[in-house]
N, C-alpha and C positions, 0 to 999 in steps of 0.2 A: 550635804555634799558641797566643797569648796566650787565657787566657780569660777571655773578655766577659761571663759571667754570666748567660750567656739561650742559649736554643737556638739555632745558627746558623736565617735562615728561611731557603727555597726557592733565592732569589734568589741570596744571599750563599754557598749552598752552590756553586750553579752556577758564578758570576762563579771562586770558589776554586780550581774545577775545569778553566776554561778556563784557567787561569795553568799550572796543573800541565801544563797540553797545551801549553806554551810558546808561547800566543797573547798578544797583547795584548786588553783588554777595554774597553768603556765597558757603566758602568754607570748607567741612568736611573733613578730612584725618588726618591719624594716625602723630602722636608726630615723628618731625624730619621731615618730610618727604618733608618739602619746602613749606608750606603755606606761608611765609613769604617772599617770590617772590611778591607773587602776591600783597601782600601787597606795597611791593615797586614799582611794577610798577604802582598801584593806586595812589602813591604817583608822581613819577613823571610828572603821566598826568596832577594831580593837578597846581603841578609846572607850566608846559610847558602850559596851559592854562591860566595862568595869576591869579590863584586861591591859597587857601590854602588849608593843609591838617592835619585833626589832628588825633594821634594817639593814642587811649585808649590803656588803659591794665589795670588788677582788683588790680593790689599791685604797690608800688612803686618800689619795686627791680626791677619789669620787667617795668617799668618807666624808669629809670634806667640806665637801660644795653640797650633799645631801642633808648635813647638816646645818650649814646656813639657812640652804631652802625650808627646810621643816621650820628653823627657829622661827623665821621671816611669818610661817605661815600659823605655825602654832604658838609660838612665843619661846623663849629660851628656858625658861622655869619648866616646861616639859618635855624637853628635847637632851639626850645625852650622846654621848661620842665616848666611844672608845678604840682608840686601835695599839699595834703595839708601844708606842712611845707616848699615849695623849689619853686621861680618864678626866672625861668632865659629866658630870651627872649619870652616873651610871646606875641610880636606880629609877630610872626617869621613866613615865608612861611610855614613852617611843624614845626607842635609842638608837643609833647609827653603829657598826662596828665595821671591821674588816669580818672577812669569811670565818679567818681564822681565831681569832678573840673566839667567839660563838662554838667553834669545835671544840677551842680548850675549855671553856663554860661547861660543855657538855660534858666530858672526860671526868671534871674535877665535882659534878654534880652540884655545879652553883646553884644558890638560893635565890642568883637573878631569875632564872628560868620560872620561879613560880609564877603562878599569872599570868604566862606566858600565854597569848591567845594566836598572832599572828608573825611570821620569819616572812620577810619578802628577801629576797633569792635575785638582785640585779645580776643580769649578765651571767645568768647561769649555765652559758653556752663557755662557758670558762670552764667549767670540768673536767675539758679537753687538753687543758694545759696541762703540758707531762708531768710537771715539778707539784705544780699547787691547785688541781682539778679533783683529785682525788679529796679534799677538805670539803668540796662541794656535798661529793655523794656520803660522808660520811658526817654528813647534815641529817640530808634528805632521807637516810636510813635511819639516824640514832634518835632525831627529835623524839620526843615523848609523844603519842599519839594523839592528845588534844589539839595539838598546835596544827594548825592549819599554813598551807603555804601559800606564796606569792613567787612564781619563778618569771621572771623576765629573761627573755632571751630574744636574740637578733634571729633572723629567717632563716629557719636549716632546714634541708630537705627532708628530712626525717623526723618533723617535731611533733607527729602521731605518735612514732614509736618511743621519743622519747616522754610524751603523756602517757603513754600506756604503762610504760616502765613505773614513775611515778604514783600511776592510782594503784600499780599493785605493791607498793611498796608504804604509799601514804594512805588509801582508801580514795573514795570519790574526789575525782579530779576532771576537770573540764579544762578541752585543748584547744583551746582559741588561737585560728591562726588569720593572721592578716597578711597582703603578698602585696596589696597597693601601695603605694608611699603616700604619703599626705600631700608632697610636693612632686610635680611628675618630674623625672631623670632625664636630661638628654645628654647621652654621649659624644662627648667631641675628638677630632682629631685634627693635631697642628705639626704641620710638615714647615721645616725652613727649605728653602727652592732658589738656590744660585742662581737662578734666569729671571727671579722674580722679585719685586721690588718688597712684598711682605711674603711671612708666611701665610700657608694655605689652612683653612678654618675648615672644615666639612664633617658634618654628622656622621657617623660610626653606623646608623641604622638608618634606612629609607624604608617603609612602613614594614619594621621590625625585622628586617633582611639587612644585610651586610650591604653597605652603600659598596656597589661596583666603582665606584670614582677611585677607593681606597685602595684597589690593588693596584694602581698605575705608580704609586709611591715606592714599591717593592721592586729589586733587582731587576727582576723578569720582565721590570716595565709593561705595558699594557698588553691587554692580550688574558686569557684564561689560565696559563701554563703559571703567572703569577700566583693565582688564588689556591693551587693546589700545593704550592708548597710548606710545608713548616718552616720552623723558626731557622733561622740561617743568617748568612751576613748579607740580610740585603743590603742594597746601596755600599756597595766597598768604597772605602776610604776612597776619597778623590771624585767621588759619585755627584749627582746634580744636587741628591737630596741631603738634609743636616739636622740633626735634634736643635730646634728651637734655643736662644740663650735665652737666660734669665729675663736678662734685662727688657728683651723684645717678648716674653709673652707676658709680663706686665704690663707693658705698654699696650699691646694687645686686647688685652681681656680691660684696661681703662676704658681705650675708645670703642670696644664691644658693650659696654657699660652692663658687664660681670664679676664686678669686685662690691662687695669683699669676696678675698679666697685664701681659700687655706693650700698650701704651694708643699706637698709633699715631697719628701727627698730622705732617702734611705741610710743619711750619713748625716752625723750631729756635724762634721766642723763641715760640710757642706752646704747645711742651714744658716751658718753662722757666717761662711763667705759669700752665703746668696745675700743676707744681712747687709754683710759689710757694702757690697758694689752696689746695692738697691741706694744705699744710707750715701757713699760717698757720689755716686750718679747722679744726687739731689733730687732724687725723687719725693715729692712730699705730699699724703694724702688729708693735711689738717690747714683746720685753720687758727690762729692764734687762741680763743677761747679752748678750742678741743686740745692744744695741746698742753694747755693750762691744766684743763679737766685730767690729763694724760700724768700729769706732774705729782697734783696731788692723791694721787692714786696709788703711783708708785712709791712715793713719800711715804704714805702710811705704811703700805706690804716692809718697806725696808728700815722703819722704825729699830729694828732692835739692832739690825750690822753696824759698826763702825766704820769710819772713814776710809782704816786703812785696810778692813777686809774688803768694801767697796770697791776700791781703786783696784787692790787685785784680780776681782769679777768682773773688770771692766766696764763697770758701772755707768761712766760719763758718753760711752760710743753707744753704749746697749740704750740707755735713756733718749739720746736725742737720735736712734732710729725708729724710738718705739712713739718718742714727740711728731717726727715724719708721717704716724700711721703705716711702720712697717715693724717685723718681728720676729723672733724664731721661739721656737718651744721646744724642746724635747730633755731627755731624762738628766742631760749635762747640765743642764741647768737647776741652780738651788731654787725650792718650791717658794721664795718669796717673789724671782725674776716670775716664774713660770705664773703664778695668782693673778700677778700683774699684768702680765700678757691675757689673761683669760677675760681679767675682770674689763679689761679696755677693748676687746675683741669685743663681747657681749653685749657692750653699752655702745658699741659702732663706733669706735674710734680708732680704731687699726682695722685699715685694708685690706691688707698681705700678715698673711705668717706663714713662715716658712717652718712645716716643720716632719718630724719623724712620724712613721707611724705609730706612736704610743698614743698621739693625743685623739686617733680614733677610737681608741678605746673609753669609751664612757662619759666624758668629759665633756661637757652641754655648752660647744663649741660650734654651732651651726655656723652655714657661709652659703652664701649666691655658689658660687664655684669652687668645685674640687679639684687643680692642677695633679695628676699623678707623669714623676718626671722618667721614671724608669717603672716596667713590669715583670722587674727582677729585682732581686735582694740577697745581699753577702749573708749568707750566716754561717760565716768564719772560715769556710773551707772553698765555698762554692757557695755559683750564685742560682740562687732556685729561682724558676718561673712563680708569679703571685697566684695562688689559690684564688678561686674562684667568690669561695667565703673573705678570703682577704681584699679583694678587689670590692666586694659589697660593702662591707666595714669601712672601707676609706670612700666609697661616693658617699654613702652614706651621709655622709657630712652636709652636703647639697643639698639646697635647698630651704629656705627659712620659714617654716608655716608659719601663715596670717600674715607674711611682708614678699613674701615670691610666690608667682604662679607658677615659676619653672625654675628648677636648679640644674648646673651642668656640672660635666666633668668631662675636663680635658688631658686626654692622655696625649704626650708627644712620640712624635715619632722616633724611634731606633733603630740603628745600622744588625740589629740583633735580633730585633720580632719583628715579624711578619702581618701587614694589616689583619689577617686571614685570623689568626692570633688575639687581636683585639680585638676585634667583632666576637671573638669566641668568647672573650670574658662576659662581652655587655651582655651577651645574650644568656648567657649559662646561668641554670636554677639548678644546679647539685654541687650541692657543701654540706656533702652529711656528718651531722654531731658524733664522735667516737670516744668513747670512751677512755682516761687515762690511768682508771682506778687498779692500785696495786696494795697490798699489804705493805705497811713500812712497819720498822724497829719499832715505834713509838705506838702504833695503833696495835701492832699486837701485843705489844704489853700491856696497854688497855682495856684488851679484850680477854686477857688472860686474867687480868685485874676483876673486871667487870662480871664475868660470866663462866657459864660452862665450855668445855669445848664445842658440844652439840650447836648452844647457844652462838657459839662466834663463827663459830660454820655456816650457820645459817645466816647470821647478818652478811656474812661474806659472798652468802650465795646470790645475794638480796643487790649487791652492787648493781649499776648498770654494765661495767664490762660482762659480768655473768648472763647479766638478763640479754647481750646481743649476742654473747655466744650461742648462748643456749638456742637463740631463733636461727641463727646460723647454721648447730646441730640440726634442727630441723628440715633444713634445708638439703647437710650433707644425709641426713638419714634417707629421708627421701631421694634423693641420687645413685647410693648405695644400695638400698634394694632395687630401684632399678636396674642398675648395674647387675646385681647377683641373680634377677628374672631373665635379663638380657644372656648371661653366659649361661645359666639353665639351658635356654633354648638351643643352645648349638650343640648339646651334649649326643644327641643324636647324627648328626654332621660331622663329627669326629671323632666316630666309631668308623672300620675301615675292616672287613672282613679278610684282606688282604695282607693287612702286617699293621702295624705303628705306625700313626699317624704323625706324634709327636717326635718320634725318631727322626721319620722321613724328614719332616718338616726342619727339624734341626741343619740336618745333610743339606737342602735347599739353600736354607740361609747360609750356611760355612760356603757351599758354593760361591753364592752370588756375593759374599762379604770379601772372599778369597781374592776375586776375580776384582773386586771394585778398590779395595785397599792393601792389595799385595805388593810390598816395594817393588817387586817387578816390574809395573804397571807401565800405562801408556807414555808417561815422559822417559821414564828409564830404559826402554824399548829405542824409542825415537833418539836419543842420544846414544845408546850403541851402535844403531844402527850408520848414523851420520860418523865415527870412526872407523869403517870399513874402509878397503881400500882395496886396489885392484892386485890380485894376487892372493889374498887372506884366504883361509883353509877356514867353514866356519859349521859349526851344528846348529842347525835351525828347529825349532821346536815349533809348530803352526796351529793356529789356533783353530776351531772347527771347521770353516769356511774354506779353509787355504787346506787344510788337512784333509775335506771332503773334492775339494778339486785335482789335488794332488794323488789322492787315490790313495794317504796315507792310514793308518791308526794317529787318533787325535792324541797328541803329547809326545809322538814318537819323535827322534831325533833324526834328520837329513842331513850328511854331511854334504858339503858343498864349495865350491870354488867360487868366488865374486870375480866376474867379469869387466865389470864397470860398476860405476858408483854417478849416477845423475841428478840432480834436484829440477823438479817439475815445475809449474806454474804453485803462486802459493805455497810456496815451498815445500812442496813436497819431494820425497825422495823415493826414487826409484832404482831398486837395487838387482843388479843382470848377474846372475848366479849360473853353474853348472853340475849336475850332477854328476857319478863316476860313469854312469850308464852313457854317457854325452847329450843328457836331457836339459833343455837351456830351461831355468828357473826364474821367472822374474817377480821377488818381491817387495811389499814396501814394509815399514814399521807395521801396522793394521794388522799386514797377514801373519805377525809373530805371537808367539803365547806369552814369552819371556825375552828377554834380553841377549844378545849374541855376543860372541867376541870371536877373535883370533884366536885359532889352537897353533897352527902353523900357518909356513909360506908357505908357495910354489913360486920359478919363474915359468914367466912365461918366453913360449917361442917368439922369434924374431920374420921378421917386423910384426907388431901388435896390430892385428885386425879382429875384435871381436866381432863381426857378421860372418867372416868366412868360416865355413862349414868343418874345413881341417885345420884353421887354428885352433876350434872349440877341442876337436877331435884332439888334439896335443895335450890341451888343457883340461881335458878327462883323463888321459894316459899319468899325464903327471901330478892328479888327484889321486889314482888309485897308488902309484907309485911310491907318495909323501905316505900313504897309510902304512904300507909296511916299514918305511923308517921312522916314522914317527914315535919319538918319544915322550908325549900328553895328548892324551886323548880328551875329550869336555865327556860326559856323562849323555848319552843317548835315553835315556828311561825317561818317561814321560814325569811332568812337574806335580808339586803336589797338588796345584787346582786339576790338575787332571785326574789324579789319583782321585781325591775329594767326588769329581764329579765322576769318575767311575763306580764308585761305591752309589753315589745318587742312585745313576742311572740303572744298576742292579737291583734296587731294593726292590721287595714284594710290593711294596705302593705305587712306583714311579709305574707299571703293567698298568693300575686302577683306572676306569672307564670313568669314573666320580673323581678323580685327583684336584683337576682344578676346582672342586668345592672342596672337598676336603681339605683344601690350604687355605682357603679364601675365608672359612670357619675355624681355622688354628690360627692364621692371623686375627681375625675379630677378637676370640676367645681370649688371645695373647694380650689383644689391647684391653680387652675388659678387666681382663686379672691385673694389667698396671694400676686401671682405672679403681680398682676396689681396695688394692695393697693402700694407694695414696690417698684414696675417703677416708679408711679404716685411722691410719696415720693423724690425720686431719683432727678427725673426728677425737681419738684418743686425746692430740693435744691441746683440744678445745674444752675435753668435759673436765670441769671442776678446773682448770687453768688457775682462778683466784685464790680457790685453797690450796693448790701443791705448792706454789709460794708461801702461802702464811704457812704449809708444815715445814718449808725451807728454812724459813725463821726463825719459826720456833724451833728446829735441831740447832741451828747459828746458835740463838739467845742461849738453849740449854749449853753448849758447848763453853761458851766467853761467860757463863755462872750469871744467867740473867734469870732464870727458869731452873726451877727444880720439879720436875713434872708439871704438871698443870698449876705451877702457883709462881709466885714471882719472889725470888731471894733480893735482899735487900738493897744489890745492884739495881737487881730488874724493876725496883718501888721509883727508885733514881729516872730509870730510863722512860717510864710512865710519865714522867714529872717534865720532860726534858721536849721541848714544840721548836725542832730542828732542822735542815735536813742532813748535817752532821750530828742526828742523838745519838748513836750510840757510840761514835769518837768521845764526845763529851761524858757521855757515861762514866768509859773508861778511863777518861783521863780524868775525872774526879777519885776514882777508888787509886789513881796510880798516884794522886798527891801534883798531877801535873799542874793543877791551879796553887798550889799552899804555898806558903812564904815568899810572896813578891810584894813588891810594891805597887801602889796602883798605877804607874804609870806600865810600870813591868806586865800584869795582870791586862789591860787594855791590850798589848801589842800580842798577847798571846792569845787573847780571846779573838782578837780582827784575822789570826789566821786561820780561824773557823768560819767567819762570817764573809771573808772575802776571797773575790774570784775573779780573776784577771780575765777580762774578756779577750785583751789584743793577745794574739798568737806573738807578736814578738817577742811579746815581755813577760809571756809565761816561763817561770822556770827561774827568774832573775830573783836573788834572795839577798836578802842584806837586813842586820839586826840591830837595833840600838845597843845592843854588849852584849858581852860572853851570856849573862844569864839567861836572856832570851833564845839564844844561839841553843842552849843547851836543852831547854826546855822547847824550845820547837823542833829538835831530834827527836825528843821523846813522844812529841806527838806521832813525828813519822813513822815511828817504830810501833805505835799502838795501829795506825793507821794500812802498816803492811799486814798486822794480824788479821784487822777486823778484811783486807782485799785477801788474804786466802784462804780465812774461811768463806768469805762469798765468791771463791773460784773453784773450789773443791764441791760449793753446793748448788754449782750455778746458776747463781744471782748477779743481779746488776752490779756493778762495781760503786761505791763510795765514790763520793767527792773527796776529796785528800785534800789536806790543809794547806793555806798558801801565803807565803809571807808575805806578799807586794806591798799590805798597809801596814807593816809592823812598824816603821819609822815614823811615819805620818801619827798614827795609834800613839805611841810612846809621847812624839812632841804633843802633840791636842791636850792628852789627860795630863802631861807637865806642864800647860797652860800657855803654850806657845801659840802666836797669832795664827789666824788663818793663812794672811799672805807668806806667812814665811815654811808654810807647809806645802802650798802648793805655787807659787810664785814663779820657781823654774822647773814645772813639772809638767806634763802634759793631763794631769788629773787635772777632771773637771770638779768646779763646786758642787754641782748639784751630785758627781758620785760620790764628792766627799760629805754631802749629808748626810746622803742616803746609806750611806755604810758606818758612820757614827750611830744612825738610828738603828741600824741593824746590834749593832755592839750593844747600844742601851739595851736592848730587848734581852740578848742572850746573859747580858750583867744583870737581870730583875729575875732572871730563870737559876742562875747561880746562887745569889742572894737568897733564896730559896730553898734550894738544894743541898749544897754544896755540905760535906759532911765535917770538913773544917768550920770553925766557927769564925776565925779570922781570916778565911777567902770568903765566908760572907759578907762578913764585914767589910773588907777590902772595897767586893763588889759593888756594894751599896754605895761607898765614897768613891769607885768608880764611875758611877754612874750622876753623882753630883758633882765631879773633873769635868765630862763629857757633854754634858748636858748642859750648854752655854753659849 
């Protein structure tokens, strides 16, 4: 056993000890904490056994740097690398790969796999990823059953069920969960305070409860009424309180003597202008020898660029802030800046890096202090609050075992979250693992390849999405019969000797629905009433209350004369009416069923006194008098909530001595039967979910000539071959001839509009081609590309990614040998996307090279791939 220079702890003892018992293992525990033990001692059993071992990770950077570390510790003669764009020693005792290298091994039934004793699985809480989480489980399903696992994953609240999943998939498995950190956490909060000469530093937690100090920072100012609210605009613009700048909580966390830190920020050119004001502020965290050590560091990483791709990466401002001991990291940047940055961060000589959440992932980047500067993040549309799991992943960071006794993390404050808010992240332990695993084009052609139908049904059952439905299932099954025990029981309750129960019960509802949502209702009431006027001829309809006081039939019509028209206190109105009889009627909106109007006038006698006894008397005479000339009369017959609730109140049940049970058990009954239609629902969409897709696909593949029954036509051998997530555009546009007769510079710009994908929302959609030929042949792609979107809309499937020109100009100059600077020099594209999407192109040019059923677009590709690769 290597020694690591610390005590093995508890955890890493056990995990060691399951391996000795020839199990496989997943191990949970927090970022830093030494999973990577265990990892290595999986490895040397493998060794010492006469066996191999290989070892995944989901990016190549941790490719990488996992790779160095083994060389360092095994020697380089036994250590191989492979990911898409890089093969060195690939038949080596221990090799490093991406995820995916390892799944196409397995597809293509490599001869590397023989000997295969040990797969270590980093960061296999990655399976979750929508796009590339599924390559995980069809690892951990397809290995050959010799091979034993190593799964390394960060702390999910559910990493029982995700071992349980595993042993029944792998055999004996041991679930080793760890929930300490190696380095203890303390959460911070830093408020900027216009009354105060710094900002305010204070703990997130006083003995593991929400520091009260915290909610005095929020809108609602001191007091309880703060702590109850959600997120909101506390502190409105112009407020006492301010998000901390840059520049002040570096200085900060200096004279707290808390650096180094890693300064998170959810925006690459926002790392870069925290960069720039740190760098020109003359902040400097070195001293002449370190920034020496700094120089030739960077020197080497930048060995192979020229001067004048340099100058365009900004090479001279980015060196002498990273000579200061300050930096940024993130994906915009090319992987020789980014090595640089890691490898001078590791060895302590950068203080600060500012950088995106990418480099929490995996990247053995420890730091004294975690800054997180916002608890929100764009993801292109809207900004989501940070998961609970996300917010672990980035403290993570904190803390440096065997050189800190404590690591922090300081979140600032926001006009946007709420203290209440942050205390919730520190404290929260649920970020359960979920599963992303789908059938794609490519794996069921695989499977179609590989096996029987019965057979790939089964592996498919075997996923983890299947295996958490399925307990789900259990869960709605169980609810569902209770449910269906639950409505048994009332069956006796709503039985009614009397009549229908369910009748009646209908008539109730139409009643009470009539009465609550009939345009007539109380507003439209109260606004005829308020156009009344003195004189008006009107038919009053009264609703029970006013109907029983009046001595009427409820819904009956009372013609009537308005006397006066008054508004009360609270505006209410008080309307003096008279009947023909000379009965003085006084009512408000309340006492009506429906809405009034004017049928006619009358005048009235001279001088107007409504209290005297004989002017009412007039104003009867000349009510009964307007009736016989009257030429519109309004409808007198009661409305139809009247009518409704007459039939109610007739029916053989409304008599029943038991009525109010009898309803009280048709309502329950009522809500049970929703309650079981939407289990039943549920449940249906739940069982076999993974297979109704792969039979989705497989009608797609049979349709577009990929499948001929259960076998794979010579397309579909293609589409096998093809580790995409545009394979089956590719497919098609090999048999359509969309690759054959270009040039290679032509052939790159066609291929980049497969592999590239315009993140900014503004500049989706913007197309422009290096010439007509490419023009024409990237129509053809979109025309393949509306096929393959309606047949996955007619079988409702996920929609395709569709091809996207934005790098077809960049693509064309590269592979015609045109400089870096003058591809991206007045562009807003970063180097490091422009590597990272030349490595994408090499990958899908070595899958062509291969495939392709022309022999001169293999060829092509081949020499594209030696244009490119430069």
């Amino acid at each position: 056993m290597t020694d690591h220079g610390f005590t093995l702890d508890p955890f890493q003892l056990e995990a060691i000890a399951a391996l000795d018992d020839g199990r496989s293992v997943l191990v949970a525990a927090p970022t830093g904490s030494g999973k990577t033990v265990v990892a290595d001692a999986a490895v040397d059993m493998a060794i010492h056994s006469g066996g191999k071992a290989f070892y995944t990770t989901p990016i190549k950077a941790l490719s990488n740097q996992k790779y160095a570390d083994l060389c360092d510790r095994l020697g380089a003669g036994r250590v191989g690398l492979l990911t898409g764009d890089t093969s060195i020693n690939g038949e080596a005792e221990v090799v490093v790969m991406t995820t995916e290298v390892l799944r196409n091994m397995m597809y293509a039934n490599s001869s590397t796999l023989d000997d295969l004793h040990i797969v270590v699985l980093d960061e296999v809480h990655y399976l979750q990823d929508p796009y590339r989480g599924p390559v995980w489980e069809e690892i951990i399903i397809g290995l050959p059953p010799r091979v034993r696992l190593v799964c390394l994953s960060a702390t999910v609240s559910n990493s029982e069920e995700l071992g349980d999943w595993i042993e029944a998939v792998r055999g004996p498995t041991a679930t080793v969960i760890e929930h300490n950190r190696p380095v203890e956490l303390e959460n911070l909060y830093m408020v900027a305070d216009k009354r105060a000469p710094h900002a305010h530093l204070i703990p997130v937690l006083v003995d593991d409860r929400p520091n009260p100090a915290g909610y005095d920072f929020d809108s609602a100012g001191p007091g309880r009424a703060a702590r109850h609210r959600g997120g909101g605009a506390y502190g409105a613009r112009g407020g006492r309180y301010l998000p901390p700048q840059r520049l002040e909580v570096i200085e900060r966390l200096t004279s707290e003597d808390l650096l180094p830190a890693i300064y998170f920020i959810f925006s690459r050119n926002a790392c870069d202008d925290a960069l720039a004001r740190c760098r020109d502020a003359g902040l400097r965290f070195t001293d002449a020898s370190e920034a020496a050590r700094i120089r030739t560091i960077v020197e080497a990483a930048v060995e192979g660029l020229g001067d004048h791709d340099l100058e365009v990466l900004g090479y001279d401002l980015w060196l002498q802030a990273l000579q200061q001991g300050i930096a940024s990291h993130h994906a915009g940047m090319i992987p020789a800046f980014k090595e640089a940055v890691e490898r001078c961060f590791i060895e302590g000589l950068v203080k600060v890096v500012f950088a995106t959440e990418t480099l929490a992932l995996g990247v053995n980047m420890p730091a004294r202090t975690v800054v997180i500067e916002k608890l929100t993040k764009y993801n292109g549309e809207s900004h989501d609050f940070l998961t609970p799991a996300q917010f672990t992943q980035l403290t993570g960071r904190a803390g440096r075992r065997g050189i800190d006794t404590e690591g922090y993390s300081v979140v600032l404050w926001s006009p946007f979250v709420g203290f209440g808010q942050v205390a919730g992240l520190a404290t929260s332990r649920e970020y359960p693992l979920t599963s992303a695993f789908r059938a794609t084009y490519n794996m069921s052609a695989n499977l179609v390849a590989r096996m029987s139908r019965p057979e790939a049904l089964s592996v498919l059952g075997r996923s983890f999405a299947q295996f958490q439905s399925d307990r789900a299932i259990v869960g709605f099954e169980r609810r569902l019969a209770r449910s269906k025990e639950a409505r048994a029981a009332l069956d006796a309750a709503l039985r009614c000797s009397c009549g229908d129960i369910g009748e009646y019960a209908d008539l109730v509802q139409r009643v009470t629905s009539q009465r609550r949502h009939r345009p007539d209702g109380s507003a439209a009431i109260a606004r005829s009433a308020e156009l009344l006027r003195p004189g008006d001829v009107i038919v009053a309809s009264f609703g029970d209350e006013a109907a029983q006081r009046l001595e009427l039939s409820p819904g009956a019509g009372l013609r009537l004369a308005v006397v006066s028209v008054a508004a009360r206190g609270k505006g209410r109105l008080r309307v003096r009416t008279i009947d023909e009889q000379g009965r003085p009627v006084t009512l408000s909106p309340d006492d009506l069923a429906e809405p009034v109007r004017a049928i006619d006038t009358i005048e009235f006698p001279q001088p107007y006194a409504p209290r005297d006894p004989d002017f009412l008397d007039a104003v009867a005479a000349a009510l009964v008098d307007a009736r016989s000339t009257a030429t519109t009369t309004a409808p007198a017959g009661p409305s139809r909530w009247h009518r409704l609730k007459a039939r109610m109140e007739t029916h053989p049940v409304h008599r029943c001595r038991r009525r109010d049970e009898h309803l009280e058990a048709w309502g329950e009954a009522a809500s049970l039967d929703a309650t079981i239609e939407q289990l039943s629902t549920q449940l249906d969409r739940r069982s076999n979910t993974v297979a109704r897709r792969f039979d989705a696909i497989c009608d797609l593949l049979a349709g577009l000539d990929c499948l001929d029954g259960w076998a794979l036509t010579e397309r579909g051998e293609r589409l096998a071959q093809i580790y995409h997530e545009c394979d089956l555009l590719v497919t098609l546009a090999l048999d359509d001839g969309a690759f054959d007769g270009l040039t290679v510079p032509e052939l790159t710009a066609i291929v980049s509009a497969i592999v590239y994908e315009e993140r900014r929302p503004e500049r989706r959609g913007v197309a422009a081609f290096p010439n007509n030929t490419t023009r024409r042949r990237f129509n053809r792609f979109e025309r393949l590309a509306n096929v393959i979107e309606k047949a996955e809309r007619s079988r409702g499937l996920p929609l395709s990614r569709r091809p996207d020109p934005g790098f077809m100009i960049k693509a064309h100059g590269w592979a015609s040998g045109r400089d870096l600077g003058t591809l991206i020099d007045d562009d807003d594209m970063s180097g490091g996307d422009f590597v990272r999407t030349t490595k994408m192109l090499i990958d899908v040019m070595g899958q062509l090279a291969e495939v392709a059923p022309d022999l001169g677009t293999r060829r092509c590709a081949g020499d594209a791939i030696k244009a490119i690769k430069r």
